[in-house]
C-alpha positions in Angstrom: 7.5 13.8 0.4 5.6 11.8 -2.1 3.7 8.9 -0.3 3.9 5.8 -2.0 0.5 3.6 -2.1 0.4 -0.3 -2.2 -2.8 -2.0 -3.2 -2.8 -5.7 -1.1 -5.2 -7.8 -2.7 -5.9 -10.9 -0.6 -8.9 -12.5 0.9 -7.4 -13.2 4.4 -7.3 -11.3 6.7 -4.5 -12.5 8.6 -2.1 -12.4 5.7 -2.7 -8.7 4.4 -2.6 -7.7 8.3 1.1 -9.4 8.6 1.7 -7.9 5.2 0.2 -4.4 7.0 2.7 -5.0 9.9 5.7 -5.4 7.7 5.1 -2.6 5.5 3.7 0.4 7.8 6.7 0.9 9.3 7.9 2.5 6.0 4.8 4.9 5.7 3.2 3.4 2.8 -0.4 4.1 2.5 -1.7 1.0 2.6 -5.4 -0.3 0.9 -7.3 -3.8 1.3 -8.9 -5.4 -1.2 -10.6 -8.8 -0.7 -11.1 -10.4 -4.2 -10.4 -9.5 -7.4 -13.3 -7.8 -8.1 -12.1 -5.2 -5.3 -9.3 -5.0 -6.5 -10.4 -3.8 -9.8 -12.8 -1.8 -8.7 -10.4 0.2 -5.9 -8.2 0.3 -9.0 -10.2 2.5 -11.2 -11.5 5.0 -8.3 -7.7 5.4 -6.8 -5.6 6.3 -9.4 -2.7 7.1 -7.2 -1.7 3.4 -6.5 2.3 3.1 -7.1 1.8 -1.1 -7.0 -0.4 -3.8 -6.0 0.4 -7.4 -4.0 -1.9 -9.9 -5.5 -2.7 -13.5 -4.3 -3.6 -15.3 -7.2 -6.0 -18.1 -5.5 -9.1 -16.1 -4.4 -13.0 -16.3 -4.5 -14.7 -15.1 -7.1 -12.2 -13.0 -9.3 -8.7 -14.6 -8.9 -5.4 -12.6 -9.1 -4.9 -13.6 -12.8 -8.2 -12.1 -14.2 -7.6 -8.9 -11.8 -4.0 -8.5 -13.0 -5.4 -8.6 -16.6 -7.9 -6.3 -16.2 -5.8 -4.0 -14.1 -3.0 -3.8 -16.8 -5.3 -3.4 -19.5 -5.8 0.0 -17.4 -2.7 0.6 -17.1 0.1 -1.6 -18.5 3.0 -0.2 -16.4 1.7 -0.7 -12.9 3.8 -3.2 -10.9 2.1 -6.0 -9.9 3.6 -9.0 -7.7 1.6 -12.1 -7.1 2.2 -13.4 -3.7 1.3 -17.2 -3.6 1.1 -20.1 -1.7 0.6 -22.2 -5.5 3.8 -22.0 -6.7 3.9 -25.3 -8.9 5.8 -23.9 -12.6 2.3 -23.4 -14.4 1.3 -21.6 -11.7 4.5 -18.9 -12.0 4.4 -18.7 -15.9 0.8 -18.0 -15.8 1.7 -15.3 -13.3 4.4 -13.8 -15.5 2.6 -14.3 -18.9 -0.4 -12.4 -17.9 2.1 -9.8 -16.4 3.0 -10.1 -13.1 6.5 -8.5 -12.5 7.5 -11.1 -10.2 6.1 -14.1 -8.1 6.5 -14.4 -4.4 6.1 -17.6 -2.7 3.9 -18.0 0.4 5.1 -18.2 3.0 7.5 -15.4 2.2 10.8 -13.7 3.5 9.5 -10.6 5.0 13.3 -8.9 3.9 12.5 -10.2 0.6 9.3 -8.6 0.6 10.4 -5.3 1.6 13.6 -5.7 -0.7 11.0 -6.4 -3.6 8.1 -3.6 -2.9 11.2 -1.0 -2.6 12.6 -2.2 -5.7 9.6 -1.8 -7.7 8.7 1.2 -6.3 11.9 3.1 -7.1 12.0 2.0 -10.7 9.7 2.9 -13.5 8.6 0.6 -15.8 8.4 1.4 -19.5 
């Protein structure tokens, strides 16, 4: 069986543990990052990441510069930005720099899941 990973990119603790919770139960390997800078970083060394939750507001590197970067490694990994700024600027940034979706904060955990399975089942080209 081919185990999916999930990069969650967020620099609270709290929220990539309840992200953790909802998401373990379907045996995803799992991986933290903190900033964007992690995120990048974790990116190029683990090449087997399937898709990544980004928060767009973070110290340091925010989610829009990692998602950038991240596609300019690879422009078909799925990348949903999970964020508590959801004003319309915020979501066409998101979407422009090539987020495939935008998840408001606080989220619908069935949403989630219904989201990261999607994603994860379908290839993009």
């Amino acid at each position: 069986m081919d185990i999916k990973t999930i990069l969650i990119v967020d620099d609270e603790e709290l929220n990539f543990h309840y992200i953790e919770l909802i998401l373990r139960k379907f045996g995803y390997s799992l991986l933290h990052a903190k900033d964007g800078f992690q995120a990048v970083k974790l990116y190029k060394e683990i090449i087997d990441i399937d898709l990544i939750l980004m928060d767009l507001m973070m110290p340091g590197m925010d989610g829009l510069e990692a998602t950038r970067l991240i596609l300019q490694m690879n422009p078909t990994i799925p990348i949903i930005a999970i964020t508590a700024y959801t004003t319309e600027g915020s979501i066409k940034s998101a979407k422009q720099i090539g987020c495939v979706e935008v998840i408001a904060k606080p989220f619908n955990k069935d949403h989630l899941i219904s989201r990261v399975q999607h994603y994860l089942s379908t290839k993009r080209s």
